[in-house]
MOPAC internal coordinates of N, CA, C and O (Angstrom, degrees):
PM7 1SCF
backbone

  N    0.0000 0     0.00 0     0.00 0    0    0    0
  C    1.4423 1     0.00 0     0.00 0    1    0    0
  C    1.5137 1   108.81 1     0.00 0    2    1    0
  O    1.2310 1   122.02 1   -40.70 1    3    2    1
  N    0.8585 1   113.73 1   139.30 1    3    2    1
  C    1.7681 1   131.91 1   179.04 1    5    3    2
  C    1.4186 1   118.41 1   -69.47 1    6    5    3
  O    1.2310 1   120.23 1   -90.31 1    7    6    5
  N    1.3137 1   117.17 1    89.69 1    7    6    5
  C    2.1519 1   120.82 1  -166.46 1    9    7    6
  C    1.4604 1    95.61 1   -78.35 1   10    9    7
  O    1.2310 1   117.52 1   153.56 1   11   10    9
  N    1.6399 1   122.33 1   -26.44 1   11   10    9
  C    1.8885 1   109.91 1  -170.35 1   13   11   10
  C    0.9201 1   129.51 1   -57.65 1   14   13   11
  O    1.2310 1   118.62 1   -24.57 1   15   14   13
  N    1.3332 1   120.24 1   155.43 1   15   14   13
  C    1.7684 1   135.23 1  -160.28 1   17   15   14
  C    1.9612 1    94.96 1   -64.84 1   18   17   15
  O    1.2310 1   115.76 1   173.47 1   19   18   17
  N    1.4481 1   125.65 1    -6.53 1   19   18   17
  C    1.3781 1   135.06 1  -171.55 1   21   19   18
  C    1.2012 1   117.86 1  -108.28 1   22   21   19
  O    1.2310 1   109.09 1   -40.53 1   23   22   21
  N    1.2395 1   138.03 1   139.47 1   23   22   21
  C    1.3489 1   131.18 1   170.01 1   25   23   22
  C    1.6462 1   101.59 1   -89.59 1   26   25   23
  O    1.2310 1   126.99 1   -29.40 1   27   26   25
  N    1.5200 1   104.16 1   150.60 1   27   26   25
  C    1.2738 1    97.23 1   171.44 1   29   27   26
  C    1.3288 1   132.37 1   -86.96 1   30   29   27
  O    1.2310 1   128.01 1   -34.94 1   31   30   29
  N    1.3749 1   102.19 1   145.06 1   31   30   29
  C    1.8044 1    97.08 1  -168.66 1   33   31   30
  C    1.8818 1   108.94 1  -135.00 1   34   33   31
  O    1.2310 1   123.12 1   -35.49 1   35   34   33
  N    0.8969 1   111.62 1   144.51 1   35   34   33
  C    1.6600 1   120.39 1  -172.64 1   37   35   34
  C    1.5670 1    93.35 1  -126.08 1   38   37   35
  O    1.2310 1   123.63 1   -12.75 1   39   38   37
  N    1.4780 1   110.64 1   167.25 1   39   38   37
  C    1.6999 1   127.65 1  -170.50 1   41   39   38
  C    1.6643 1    94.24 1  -120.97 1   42   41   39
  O    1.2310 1   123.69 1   -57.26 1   43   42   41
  N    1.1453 1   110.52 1   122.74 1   43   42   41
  C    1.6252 1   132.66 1   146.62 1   45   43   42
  C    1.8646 1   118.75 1   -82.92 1   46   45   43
  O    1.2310 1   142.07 1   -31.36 1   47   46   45
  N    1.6637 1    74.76 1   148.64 1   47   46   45
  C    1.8652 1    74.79 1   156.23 1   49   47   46
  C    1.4111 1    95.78 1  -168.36 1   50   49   47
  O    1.2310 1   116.72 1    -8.41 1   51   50   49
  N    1.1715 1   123.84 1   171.59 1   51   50   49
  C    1.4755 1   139.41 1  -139.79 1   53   51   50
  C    2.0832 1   108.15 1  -157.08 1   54   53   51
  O    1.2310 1   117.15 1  -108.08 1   55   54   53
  N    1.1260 1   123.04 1    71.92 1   55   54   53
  C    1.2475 1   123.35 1  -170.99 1   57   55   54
  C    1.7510 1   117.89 1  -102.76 1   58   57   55
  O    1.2310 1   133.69 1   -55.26 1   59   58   57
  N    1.5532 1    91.15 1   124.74 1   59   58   57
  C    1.9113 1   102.36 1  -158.54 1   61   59   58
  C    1.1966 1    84.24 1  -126.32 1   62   61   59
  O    1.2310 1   136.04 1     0.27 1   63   62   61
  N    1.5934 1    86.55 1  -179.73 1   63   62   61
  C    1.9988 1   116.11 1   176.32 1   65   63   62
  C    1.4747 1    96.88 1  -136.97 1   66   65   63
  O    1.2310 1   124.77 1   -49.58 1   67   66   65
  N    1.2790 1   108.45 1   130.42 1   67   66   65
  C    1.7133 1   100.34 1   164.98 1   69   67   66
  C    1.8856 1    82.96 1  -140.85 1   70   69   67
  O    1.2310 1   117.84 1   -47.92 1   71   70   69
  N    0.8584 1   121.71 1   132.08 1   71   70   69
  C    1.5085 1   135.16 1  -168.30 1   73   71   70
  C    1.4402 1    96.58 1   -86.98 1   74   73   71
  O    1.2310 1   126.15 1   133.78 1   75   74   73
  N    1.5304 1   105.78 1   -46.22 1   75   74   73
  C    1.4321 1    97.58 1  -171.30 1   77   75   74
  C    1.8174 1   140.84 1   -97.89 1   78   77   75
  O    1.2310 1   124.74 1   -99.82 1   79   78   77
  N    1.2364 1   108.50 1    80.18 1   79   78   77
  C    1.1479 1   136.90 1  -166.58 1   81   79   78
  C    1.8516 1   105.70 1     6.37 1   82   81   79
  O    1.2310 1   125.12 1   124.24 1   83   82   81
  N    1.8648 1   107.77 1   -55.76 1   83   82   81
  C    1.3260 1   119.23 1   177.76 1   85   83   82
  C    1.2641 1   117.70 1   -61.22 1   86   85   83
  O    1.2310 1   119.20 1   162.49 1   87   86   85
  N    1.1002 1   119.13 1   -17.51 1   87   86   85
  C    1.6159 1   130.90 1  -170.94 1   89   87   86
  C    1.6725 1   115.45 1   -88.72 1   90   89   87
  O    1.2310 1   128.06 1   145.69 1   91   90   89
  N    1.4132 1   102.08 1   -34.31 1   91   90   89
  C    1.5957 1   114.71 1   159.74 1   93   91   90
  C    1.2871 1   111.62 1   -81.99 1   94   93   91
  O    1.2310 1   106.38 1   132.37 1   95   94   93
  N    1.1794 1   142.92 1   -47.63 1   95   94   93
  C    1.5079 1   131.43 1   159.47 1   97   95   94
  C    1.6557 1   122.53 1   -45.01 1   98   97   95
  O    1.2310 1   111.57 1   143.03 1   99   98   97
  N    1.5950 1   133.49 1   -36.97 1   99   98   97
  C    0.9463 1   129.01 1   159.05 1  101   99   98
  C    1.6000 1   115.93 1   -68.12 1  102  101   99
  O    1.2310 1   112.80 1   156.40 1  103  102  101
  N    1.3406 1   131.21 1   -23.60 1  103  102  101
  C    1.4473 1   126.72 1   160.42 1  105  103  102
  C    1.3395 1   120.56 1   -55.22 1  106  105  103
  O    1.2310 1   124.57 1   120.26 1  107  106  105
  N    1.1004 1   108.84 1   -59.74 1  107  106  105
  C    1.5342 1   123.45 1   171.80 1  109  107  106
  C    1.5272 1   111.10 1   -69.71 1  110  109  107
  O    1.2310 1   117.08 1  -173.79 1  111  110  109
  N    0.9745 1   123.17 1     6.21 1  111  110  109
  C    1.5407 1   114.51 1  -176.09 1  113  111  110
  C    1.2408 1   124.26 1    28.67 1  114  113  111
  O    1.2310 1   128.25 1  -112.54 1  115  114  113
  N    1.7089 1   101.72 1    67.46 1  115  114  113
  C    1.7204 1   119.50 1  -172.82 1  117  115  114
  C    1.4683 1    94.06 1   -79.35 1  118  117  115
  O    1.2310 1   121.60 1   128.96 1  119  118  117
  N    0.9796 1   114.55 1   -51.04 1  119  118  117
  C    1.4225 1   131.67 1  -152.09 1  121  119  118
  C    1.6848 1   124.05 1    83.50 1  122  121  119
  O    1.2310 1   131.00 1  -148.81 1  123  122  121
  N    1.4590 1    96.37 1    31.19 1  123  122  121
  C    1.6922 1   112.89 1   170.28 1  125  123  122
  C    1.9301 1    99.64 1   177.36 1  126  125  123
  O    1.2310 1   120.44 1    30.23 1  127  126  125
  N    1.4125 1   116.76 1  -149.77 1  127  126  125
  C    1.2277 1   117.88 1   167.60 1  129  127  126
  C    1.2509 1   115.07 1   -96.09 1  130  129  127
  O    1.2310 1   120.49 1   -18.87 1  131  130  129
  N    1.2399 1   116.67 1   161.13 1  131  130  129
  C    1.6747 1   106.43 1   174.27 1  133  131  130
  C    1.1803 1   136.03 1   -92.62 1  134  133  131
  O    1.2310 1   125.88 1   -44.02 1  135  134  133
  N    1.4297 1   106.30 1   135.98 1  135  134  133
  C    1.6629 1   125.66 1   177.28 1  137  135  134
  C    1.3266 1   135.27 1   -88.72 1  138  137  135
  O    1.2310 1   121.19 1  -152.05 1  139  138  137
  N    1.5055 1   115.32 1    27.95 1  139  138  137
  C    1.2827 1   145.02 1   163.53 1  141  139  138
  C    1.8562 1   116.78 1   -98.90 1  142  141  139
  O    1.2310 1   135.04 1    -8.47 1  143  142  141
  N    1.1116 1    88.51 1   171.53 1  143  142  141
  C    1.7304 1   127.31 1   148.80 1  145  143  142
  C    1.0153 1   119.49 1   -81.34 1  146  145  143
  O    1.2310 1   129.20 1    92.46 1  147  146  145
  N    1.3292 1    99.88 1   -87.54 1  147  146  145
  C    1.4700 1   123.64 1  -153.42 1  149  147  146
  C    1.3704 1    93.56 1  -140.82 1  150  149  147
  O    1.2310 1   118.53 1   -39.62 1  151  150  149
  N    1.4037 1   120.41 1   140.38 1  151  150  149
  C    1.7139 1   137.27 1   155.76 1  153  151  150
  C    1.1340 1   121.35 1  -146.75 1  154  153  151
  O    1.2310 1   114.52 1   -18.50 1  155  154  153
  N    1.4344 1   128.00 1   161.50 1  155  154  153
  C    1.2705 1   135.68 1   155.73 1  157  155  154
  C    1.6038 1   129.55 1   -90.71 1  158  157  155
  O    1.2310 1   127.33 1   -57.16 1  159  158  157
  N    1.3282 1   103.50 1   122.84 1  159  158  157
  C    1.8793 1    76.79 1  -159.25 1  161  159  158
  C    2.1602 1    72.68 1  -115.78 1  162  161  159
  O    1.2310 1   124.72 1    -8.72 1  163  162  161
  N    1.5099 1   108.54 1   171.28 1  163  162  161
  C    1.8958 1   123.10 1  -175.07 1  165  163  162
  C    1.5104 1    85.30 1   -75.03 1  166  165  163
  O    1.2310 1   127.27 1   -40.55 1  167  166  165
  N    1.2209 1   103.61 1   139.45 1  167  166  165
  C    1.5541 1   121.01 1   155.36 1  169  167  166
  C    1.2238 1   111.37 1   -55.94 1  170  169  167
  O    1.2310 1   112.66 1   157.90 1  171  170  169
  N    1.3618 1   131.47 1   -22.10 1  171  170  169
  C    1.5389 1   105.06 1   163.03 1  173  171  170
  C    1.3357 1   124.28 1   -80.72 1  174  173  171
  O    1.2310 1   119.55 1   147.76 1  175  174  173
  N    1.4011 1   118.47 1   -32.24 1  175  174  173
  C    1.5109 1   105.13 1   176.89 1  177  175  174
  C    1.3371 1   102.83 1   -81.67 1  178  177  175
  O    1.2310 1   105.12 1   144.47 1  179  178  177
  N    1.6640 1   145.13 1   -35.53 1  179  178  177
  C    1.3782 1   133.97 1   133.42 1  181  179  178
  C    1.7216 1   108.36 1     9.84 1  182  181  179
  O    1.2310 1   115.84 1    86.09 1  183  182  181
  N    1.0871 1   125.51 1   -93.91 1  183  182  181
  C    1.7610 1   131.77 1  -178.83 1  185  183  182
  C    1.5244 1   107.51 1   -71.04 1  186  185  183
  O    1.2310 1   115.29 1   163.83 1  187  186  185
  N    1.0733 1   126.55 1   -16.17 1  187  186  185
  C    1.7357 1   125.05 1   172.75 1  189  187  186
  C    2.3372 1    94.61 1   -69.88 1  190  189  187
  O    1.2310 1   123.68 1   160.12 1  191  190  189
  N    1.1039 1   110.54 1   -19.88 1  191  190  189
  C    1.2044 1   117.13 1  -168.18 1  193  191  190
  C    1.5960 1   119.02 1   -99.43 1  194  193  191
  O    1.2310 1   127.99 1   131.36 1  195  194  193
  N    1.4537 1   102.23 1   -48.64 1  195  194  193
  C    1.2569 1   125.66 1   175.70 1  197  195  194
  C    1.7616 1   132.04 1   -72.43 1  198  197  195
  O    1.2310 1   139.27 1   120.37 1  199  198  197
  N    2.0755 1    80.24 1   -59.63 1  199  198  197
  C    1.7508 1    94.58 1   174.21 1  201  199  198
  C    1.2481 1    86.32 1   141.79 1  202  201  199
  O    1.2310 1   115.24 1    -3.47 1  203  202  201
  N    1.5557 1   126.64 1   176.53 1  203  202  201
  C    1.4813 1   122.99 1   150.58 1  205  203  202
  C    1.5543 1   124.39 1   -53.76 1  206  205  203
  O    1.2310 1   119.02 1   -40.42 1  207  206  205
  N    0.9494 1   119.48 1   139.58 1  207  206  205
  C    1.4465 1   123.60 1   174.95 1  209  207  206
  C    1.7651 1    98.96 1  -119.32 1  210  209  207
  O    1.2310 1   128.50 1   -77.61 1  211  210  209
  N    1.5936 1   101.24 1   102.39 1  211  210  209
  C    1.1247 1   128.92 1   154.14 1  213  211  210
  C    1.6257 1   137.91 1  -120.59 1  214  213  211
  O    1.2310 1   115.00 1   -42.24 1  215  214  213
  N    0.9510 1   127.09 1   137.76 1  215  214  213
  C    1.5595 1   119.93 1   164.33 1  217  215  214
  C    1.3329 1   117.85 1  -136.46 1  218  217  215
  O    1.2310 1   114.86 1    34.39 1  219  218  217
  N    1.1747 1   127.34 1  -145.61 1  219  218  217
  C    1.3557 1   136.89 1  -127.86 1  221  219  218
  C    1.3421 1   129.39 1  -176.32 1  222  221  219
  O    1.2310 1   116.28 1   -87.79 1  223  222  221
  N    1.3380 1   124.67 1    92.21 1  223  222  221
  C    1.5207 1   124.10 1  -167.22 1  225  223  222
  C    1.6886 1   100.85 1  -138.04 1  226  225  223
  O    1.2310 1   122.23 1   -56.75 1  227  226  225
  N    1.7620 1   113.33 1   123.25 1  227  226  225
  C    1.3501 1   101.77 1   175.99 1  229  227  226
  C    1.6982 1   125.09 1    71.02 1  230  229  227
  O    1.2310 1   122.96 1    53.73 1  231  230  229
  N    1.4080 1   111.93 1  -126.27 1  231  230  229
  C    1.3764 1   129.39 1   151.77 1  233  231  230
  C    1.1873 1   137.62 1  -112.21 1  234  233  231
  O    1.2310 1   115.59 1  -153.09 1  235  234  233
  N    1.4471 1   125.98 1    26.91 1  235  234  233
  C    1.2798 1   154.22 1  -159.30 1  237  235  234
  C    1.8329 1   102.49 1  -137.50 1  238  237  235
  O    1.2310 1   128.79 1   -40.36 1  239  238  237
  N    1.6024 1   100.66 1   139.64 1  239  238  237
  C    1.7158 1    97.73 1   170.04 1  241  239  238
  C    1.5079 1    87.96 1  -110.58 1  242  241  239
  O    1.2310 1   124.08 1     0.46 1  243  242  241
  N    1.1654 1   109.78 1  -179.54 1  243  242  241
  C    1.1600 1   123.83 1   168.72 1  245  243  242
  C    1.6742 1   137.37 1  -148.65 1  246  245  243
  O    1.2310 1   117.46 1   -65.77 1  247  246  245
  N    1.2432 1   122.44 1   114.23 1  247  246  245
  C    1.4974 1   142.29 1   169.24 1  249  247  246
  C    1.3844 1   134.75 1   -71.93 1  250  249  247
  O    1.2310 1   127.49 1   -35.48 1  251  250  249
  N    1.4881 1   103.19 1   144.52 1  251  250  249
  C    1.2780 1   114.06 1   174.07 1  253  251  250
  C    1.5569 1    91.25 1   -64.92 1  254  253  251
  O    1.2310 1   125.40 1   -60.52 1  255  254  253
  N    2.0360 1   107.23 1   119.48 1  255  254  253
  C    1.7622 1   104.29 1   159.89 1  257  255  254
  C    0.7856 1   137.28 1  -116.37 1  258  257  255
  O    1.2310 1   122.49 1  -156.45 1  259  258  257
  N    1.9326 1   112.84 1    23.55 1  259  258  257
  C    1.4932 1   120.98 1  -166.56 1  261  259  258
  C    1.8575 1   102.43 1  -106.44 1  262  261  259
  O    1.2310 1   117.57 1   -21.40 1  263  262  261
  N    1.3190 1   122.23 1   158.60 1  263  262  261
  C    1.5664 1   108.39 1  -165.13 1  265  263  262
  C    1.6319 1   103.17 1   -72.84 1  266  265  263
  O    1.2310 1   116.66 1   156.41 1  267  266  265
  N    1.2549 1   123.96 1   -23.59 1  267  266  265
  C    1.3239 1   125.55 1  -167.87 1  269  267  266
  C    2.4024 1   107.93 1  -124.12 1  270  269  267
  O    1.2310 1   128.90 1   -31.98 1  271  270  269
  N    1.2863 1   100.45 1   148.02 1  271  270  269
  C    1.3981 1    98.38 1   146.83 1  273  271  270
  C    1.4857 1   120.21 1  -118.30 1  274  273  271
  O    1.2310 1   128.16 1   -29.41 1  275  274  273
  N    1.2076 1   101.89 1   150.59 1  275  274  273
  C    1.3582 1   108.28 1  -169.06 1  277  275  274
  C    1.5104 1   105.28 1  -100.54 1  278  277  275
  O    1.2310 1   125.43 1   -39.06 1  279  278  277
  N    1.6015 1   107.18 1   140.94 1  279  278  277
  C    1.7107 1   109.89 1  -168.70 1  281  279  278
  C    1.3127 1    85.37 1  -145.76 1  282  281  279
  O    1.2310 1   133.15 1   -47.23 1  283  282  281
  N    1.6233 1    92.20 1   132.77 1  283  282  281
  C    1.7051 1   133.17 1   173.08 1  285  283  282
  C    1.3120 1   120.38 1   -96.88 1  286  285  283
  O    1.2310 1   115.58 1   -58.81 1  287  286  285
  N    1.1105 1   126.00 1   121.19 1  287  286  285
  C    2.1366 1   106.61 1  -175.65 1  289  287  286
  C    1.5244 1    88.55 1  -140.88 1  290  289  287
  O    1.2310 1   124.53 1   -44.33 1  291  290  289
  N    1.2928 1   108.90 1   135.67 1  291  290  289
  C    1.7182 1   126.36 1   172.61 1  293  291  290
  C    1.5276 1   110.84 1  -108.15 1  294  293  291
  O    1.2310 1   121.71 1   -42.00 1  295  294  293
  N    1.2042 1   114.33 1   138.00 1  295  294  293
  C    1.8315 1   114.77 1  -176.63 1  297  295  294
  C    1.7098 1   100.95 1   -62.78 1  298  297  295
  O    1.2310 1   108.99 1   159.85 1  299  298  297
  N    1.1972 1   138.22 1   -20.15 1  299  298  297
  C    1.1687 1   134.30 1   135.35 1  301  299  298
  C    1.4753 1   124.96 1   -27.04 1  302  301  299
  O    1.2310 1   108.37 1   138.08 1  303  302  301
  N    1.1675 1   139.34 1   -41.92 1  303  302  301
  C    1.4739 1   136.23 1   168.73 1  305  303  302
  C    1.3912 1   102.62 1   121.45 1  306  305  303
  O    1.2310 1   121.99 1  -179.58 1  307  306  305
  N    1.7152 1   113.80 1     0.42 1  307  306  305
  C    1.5353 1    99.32 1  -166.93 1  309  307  306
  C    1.4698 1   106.39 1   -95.31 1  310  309  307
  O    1.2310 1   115.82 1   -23.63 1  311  310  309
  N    1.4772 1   125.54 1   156.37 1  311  310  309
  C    1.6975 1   125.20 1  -158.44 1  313  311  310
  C    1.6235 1   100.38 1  -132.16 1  314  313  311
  O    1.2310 1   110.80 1   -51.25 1  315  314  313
  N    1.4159 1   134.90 1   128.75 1  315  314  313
  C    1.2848 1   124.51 1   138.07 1  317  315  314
  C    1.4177 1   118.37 1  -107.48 1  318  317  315
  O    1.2310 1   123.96 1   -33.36 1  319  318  317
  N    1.8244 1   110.01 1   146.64 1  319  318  317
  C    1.3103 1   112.45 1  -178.29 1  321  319  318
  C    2.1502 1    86.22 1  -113.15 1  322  321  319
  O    1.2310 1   122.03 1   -46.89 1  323  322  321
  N    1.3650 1   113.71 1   133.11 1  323  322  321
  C    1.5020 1    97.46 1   174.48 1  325  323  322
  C    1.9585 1    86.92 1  -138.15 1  326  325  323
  O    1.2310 1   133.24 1    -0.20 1  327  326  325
  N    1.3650 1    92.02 1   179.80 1  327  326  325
  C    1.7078 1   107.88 1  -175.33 1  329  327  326
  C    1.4368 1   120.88 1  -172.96 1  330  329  327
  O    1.2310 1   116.75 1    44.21 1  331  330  329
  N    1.1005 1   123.79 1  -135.79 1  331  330  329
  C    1.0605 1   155.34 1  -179.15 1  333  331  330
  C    1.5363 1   137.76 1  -157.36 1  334  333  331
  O    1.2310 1   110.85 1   -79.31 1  335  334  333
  N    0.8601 1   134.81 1   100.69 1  335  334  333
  C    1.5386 1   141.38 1  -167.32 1  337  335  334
  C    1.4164 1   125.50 1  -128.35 1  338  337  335
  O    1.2310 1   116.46 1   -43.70 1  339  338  337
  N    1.4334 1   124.34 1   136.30 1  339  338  337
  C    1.7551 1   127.14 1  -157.88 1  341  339  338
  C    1.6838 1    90.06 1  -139.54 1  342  341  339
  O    1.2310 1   133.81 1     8.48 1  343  342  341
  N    1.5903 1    90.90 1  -171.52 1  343  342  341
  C    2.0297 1   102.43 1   161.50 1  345  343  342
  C    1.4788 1    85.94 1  -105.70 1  346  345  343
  O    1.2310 1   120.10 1   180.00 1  347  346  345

């Protein structure tokens, strides 16, 4: 078990294609396509969008524990969702 003043935390990332610009804006609930790069949107509306993001290692689940995920979108169609996640 882990006694440090830190919780432990590891980095995710999550790399898609959605070609169609409108189709990632209705995921994300832009309310059009997106007009970014890169943003940070709160991990709660993050999983208000997605679903819960939980898993499972051992006897431990495990969570997104950083306040934000960060999302990348290229006019190419290609998407990263990345973060931070602990128990």
């Amino acid at each position: 078990m882990y006694s440090g003043s830190r919780p432990k935390r590891a980095k995710w990332a999550y790399d898609g294609i959605c070609p169609d610009p409108a189709v990632f804006g209705v995921l994300l609930q832009l309310g059009g396509p997106p007009k970014f790069k890169m943003k940070k949107i709160p991990v709660v509306e993050f999983e208000k969008c997605i679903g819960p993001c939980v898993g499972s290692a051992r006897y431990n689940k495990l969570y997104i524990s950083g306040n934000d995920v960060n999302v990348r979108w290229s006019e190419s169609g290609e998407f990263k969702f990345s973060g931070t996640y602990g128990s």
